[in-house]
C-alpha positions as CSV (number, residue, x, y, z in Angstrom):
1,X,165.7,117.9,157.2
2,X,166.2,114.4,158.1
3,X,164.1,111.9,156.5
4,X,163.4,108.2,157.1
5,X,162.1,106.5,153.9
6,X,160.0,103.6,155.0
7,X,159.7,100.8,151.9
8,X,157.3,98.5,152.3
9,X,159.0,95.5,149.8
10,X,161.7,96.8,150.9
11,X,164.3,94.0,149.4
12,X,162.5,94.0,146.1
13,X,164.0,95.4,142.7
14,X,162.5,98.7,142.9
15,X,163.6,99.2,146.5
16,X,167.1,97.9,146.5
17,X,168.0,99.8,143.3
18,X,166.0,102.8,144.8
19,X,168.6,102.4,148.4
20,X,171.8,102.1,146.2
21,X,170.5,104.7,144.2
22,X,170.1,107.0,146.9
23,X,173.3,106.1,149.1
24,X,175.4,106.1,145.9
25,X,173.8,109.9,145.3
26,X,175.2,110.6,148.9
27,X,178.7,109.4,148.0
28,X,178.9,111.3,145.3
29,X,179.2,108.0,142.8
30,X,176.6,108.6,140.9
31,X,174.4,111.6,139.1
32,X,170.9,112.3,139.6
33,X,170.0,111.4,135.8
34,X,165.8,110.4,136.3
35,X,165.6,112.3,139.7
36,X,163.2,115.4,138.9
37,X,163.8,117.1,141.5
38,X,167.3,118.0,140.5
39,X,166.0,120.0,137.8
40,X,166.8,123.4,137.8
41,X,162.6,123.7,137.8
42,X,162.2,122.1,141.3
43,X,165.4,121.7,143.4
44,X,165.4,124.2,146.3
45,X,165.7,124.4,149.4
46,X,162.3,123.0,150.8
47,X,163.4,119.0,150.0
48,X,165.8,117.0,151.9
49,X,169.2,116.3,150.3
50,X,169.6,112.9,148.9
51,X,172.5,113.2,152.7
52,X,169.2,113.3,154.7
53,X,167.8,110.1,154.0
54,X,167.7,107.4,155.9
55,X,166.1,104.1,154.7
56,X,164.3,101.2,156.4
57,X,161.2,99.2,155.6
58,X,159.4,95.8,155.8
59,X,159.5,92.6,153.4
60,X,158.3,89.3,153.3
61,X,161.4,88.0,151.8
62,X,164.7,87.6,153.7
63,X,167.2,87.7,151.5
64,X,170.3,90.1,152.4
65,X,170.1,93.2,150.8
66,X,173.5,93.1,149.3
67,X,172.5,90.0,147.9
68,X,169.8,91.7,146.2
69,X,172.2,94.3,144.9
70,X,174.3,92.1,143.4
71,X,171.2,90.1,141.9
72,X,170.4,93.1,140.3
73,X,174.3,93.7,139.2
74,X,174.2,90.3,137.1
75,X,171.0,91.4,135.4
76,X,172.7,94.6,134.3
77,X,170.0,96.8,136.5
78,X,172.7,98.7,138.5
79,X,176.3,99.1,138.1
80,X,178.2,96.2,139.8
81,X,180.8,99.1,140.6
82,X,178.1,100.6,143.2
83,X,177.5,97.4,145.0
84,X,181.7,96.8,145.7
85,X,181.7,100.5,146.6
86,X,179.0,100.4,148.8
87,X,178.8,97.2,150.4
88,X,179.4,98.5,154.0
89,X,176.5,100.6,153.8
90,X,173.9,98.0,152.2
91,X,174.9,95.9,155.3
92,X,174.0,99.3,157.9
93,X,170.6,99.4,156.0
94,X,170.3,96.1,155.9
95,X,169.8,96.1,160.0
96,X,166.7,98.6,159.4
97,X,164.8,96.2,157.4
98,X,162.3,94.1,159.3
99,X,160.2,91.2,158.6
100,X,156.6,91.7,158.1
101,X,154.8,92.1,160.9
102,X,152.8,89.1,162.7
103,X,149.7,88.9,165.0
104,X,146.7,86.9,165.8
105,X,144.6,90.1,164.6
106,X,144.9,93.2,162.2
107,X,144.9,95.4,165.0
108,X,148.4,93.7,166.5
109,X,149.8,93.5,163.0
110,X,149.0,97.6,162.7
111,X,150.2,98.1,166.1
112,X,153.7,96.2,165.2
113,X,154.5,98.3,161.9
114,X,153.7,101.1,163.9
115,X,156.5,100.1,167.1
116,X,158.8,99.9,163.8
117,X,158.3,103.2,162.1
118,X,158.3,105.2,166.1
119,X,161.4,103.0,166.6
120,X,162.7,103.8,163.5
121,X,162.0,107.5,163.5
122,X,163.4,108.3,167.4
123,X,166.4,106.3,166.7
124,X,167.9,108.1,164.1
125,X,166.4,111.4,165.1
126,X,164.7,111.7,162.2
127,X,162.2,115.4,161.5
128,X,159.6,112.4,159.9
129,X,159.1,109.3,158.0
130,X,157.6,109.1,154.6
131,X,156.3,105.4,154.4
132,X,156.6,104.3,150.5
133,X,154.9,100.8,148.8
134,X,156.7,99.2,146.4
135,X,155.5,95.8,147.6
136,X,153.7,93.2,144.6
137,X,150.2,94.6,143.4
138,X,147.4,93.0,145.0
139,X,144.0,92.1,143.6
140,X,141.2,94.8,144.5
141,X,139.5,93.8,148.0
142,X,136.1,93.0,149.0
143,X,134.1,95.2,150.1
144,X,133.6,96.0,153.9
145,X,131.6,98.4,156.0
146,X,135.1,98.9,157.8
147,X,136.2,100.4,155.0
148,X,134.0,103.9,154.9
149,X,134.1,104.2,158.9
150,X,136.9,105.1,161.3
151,X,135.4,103.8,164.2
152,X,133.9,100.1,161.9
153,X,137.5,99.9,161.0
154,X,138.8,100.2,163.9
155,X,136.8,97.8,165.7
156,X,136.7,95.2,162.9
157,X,140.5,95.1,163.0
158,X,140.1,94.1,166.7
159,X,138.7,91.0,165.3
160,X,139.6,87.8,163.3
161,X,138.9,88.9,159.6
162,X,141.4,90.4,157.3
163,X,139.5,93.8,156.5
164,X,141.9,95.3,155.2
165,X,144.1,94.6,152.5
166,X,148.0,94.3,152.9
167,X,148.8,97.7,151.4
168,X,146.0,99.6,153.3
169,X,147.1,98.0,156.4
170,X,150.3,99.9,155.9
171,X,148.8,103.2,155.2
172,X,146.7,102.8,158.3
173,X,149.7,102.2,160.3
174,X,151.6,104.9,158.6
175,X,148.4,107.3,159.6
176,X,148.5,106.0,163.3
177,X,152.6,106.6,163.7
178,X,152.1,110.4,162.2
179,X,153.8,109.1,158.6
180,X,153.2,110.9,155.3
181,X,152.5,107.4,152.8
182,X,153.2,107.2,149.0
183,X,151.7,104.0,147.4
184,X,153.7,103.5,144.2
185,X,151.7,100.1,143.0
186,X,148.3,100.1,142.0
187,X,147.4,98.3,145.2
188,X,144.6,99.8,147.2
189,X,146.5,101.6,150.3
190,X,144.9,104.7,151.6
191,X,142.0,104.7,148.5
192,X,139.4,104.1,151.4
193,X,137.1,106.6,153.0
194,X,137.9,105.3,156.4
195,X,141.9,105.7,155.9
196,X,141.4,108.9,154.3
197,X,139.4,110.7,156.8
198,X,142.1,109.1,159.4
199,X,144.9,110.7,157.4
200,X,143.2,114.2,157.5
201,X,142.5,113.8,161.4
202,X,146.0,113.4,161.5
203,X,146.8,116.1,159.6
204,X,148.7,114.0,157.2
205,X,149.5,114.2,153.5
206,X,149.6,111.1,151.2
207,X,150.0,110.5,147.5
208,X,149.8,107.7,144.6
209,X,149.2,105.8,142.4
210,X,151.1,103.7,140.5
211,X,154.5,105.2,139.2
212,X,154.7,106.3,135.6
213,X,157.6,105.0,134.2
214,X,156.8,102.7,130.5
215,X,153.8,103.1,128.4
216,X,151.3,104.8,129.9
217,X,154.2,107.6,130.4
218,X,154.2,107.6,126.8
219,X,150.1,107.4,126.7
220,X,150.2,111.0,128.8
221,X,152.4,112.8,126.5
222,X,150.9,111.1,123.3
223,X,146.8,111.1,124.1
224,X,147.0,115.3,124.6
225,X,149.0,115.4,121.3
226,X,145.5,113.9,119.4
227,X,143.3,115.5,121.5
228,X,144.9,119.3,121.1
229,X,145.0,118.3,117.2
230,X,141.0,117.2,116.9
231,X,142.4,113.8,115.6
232,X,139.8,111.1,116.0
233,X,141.7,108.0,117.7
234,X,139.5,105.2,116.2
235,X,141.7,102.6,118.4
236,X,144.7,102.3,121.2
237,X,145.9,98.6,122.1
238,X,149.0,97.7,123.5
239,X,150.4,94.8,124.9
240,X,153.0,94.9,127.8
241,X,155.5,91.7,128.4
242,X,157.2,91.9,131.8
243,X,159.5,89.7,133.5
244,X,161.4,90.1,137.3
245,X,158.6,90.0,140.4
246,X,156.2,92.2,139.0
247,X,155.8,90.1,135.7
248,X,155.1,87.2,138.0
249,X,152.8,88.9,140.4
250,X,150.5,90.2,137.3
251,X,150.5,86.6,135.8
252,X,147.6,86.2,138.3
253,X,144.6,87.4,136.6
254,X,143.2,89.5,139.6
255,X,146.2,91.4,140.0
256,X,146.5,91.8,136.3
257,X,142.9,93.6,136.0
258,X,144.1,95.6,138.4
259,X,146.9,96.7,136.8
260,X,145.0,97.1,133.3
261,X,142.5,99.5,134.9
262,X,145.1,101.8,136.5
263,X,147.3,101.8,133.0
264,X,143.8,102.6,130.8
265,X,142.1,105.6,132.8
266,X,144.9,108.2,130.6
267,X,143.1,107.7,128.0
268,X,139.3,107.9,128.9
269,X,139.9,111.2,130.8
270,X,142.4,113.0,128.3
271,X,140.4,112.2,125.2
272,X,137.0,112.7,126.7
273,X,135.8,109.1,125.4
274,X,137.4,105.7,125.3
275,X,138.5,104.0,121.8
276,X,138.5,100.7,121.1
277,X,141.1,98.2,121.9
278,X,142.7,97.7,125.6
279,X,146.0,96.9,127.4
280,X,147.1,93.1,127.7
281,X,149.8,92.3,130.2
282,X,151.5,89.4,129.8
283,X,155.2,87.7,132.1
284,X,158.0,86.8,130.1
285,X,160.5,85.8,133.0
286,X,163.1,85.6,130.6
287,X,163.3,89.4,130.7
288,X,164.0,89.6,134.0
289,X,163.8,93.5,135.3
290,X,163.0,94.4,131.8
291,X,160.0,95.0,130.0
292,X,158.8,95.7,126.6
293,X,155.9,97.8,125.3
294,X,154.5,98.1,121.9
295,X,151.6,100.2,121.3
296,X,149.4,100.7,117.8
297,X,147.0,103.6,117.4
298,X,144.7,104.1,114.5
299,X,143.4,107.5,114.0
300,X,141.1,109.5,111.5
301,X,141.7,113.3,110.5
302,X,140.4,115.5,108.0
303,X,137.7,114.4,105.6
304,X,138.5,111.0,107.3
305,X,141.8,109.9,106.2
306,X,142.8,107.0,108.2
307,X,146.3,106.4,109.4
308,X,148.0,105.3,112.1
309,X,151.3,105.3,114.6
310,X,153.0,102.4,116.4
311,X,155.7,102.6,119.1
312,X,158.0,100.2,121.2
313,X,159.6,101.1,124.6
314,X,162.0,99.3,126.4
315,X,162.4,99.8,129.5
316,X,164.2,98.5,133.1
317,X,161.6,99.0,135.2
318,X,163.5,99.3,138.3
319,X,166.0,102.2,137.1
320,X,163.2,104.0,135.4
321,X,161.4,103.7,139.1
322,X,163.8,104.1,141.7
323,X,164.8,107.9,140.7
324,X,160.8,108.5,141.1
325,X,160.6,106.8,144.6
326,X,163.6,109.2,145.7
327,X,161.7,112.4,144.0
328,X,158.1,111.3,145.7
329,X,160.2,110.8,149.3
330,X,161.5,114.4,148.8
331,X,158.3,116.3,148.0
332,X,156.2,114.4,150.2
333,X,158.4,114.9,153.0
334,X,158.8,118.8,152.0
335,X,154.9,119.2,151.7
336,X,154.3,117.5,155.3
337,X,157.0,119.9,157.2
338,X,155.1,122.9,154.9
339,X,151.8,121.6,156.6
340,X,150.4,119.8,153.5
341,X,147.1,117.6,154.7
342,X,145.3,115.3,152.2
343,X,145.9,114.2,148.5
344,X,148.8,115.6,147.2
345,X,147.3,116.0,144.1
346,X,149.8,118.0,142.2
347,X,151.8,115.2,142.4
348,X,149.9,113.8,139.7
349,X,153.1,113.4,137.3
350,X,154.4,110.6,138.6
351,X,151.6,108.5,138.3
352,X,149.1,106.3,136.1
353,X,146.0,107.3,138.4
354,X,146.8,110.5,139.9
355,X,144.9,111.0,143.6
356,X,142.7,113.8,143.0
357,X,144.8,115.4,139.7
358,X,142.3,116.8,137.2
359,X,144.1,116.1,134.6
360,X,146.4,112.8,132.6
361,X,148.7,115.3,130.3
362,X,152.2,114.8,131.4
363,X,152.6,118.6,129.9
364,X,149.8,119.9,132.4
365,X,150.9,117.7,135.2
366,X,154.5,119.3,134.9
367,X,153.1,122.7,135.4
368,X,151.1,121.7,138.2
369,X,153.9,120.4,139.9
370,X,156.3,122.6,138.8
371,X,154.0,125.5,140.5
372,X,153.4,123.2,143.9
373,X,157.5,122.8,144.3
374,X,158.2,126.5,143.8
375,X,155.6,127.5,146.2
376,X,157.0,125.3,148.9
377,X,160.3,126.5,148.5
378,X,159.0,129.7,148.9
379,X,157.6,128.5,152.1
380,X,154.1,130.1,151.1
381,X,150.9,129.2,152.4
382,X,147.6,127.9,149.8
383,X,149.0,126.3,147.6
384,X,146.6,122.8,147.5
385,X,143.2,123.2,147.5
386,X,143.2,120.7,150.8
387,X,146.1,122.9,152.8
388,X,145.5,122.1,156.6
């Protein structure tokens, strides 16, 4: 089955280490370590091979991919071994990255992304495109009416206000070109009535948001370890220092809140109330694609005894992310050519605020998806609740 993987930021860290990742896996100079779906659990035969993907994508920036690569070789993100090796076929990918799109109105800006992806998709024969964000997180929008309505949408993108913000505008262009769309950033993308009831019309399945891959990973396997034991978490706080582009795009405070909101929900909805403390994000650029967590919990148990457990987690965010965007291209691409429509909610595991999941246990979440992989391989029929 072969699959175009769209990245929108598509010469940022997450990307580029997620394309040498991926055409690395395809030369057979690297292992799958951090790809899930290699796990005896989920590989099969329903997901495209890491050989059937093709990628492409939009970004601001300009900057030559291998030149990205090799950035990302000096800060001891990927081997510098991989970019030498595969410095040919950074340069073929490199000529399926475009610029972001430009227009006097929404509507023309749509309609370019969309000429991109049908462009994209026809000339490398590809059976469909999944359309992936990985671009900075934004702040949340403004309301609009635009934003509930198909047909307000529609004809407010016709005119000169931005309605929609940068991520949503991709996910409504991915809807109109017939593209499956994974938002990996806490950014708003298809989290609009209007997009989503576009996206069912089309018969489309999307899922998001916000990869897992640092301390709220460790929050999900953690909060249902209190909870299953009756312990009485009196307090969570954690503070997150983050350098590279990500750092620097949460330095602005509306972006940050955004961020903070996504990271916090795990533990509201696993422990059935909210303790004290919060989340503080702060950029240290001197860690570069790096990041540092460190976490303290008080809790009570019997009779009352206080106590309490800290942790630390260090992490390269772009290695922990990249094997995720690979995994999320595969089973979103399987569960479109199995006739998936809607929230792919069982996809909840590899995110901070599942779509639709009814649950934030990283234990519950693998069983969920565990079930949803097998059933596809098995080419069976019912297995979401929003099967079209």
């Amino acid at each position: 089955m072969r699959t175009g993987v769209w990245l929108v930021g598509a010469r940022g860290s997450v990307a580029t280490t997620s394309i040498v990742g991926g055409l690395a896996l395809r030369a057979g100079l690297a292992g799958p370590t951090g790809c899930v779906t290699e796990l005896p659990e989920l590989r099969g035969p329903a997901l495209p091979a890491f050989a059937d993907l093709v990628f492409g994508g939009h970004d601001l920036a300009t900057t030559p991919l291998c030149k990205r690569a090799e950035a990302l070789a000096d800060a001891g993100v990927i081997p510098w071994r991989l970019v030498a090796a595969l410095r040919d076929e950074l340069g073929v990918v490199d000529q399926e990255l475009r610029p972001a799109p430009v227009g006097e109105t929404q509507a023309e800006r749509a309609a370019a992304v969309v000429r991109d992806l049908t462009s994209f998709r026809e000339r490398h024969e590809l059976d469909r495109v999944v359309v992936v964000n990985v671009s900075a997180t934004e702040p949340a929008p403004l309301p609009h009416p635009g934003h509930a309505d198909p047909a307000a949408l529609r004809a407010a993108l016709d005119g000169p206000d931005e309605v929609l913000p940068v991520s949503s505008l991709y996910a409504y262009a991915a809807v109109l070109a017939g593209c499956p769309y994974v938002d990996f950033t806490p950014s708003t993308g298809l989290r609009l009535p209007a997009l989503a009831a576009l996206a069912e019309e089309a018969r489309l399945p999307y899922a998001g948001h916000d990869g897992k891959t640092g301390e709220t990973l460790v929050k999900s396997v953690l909060a249902p370890m209190f909870a299953m034991r009756n312990l009485d978490v009196r307090s969570w706080s954690g503070v997150n220092l983050l350098g590279g582009g990500d750092g620097a795009t949460l330095a602005d405070p509306a972006a940050n809140a955004a961020k903070v909101q996504s990271k916090q929900r795990v533990l509201g909805e696993t422990l059935g109330y909210v303790p004290q403390g919060g989340t503080r994000i702060e950029y240290v650029e001197d860690l570069g694609d790096f990041k540092t967590a460190w976490d303290l919990i008080t809790f009570s148990g019997f009779l009352g005894t206080g106590m309490r457990m800290e942790f630390t987690w260090h992490g390269c965010d772009s290695a922990l992310a990249a094997p995720l965007v690979l995994d999320l291209a595969r089973l979103t691409a399987a569960a479109h050519a199995a006739g998936q429509v809607g929230p792919l909610a069982d996809l909840g595991f590899f995110f901070k605020d599942p779509l639709g999941s009814p649950t934030h246990s990283l234990g519950e979440q693998w069983a969920r998806l565990t079930a949803f992989t097998r059933h596809l391989h098995d080419g069976r029929d019912g297995v979401h609740d929003n099967v079209g």
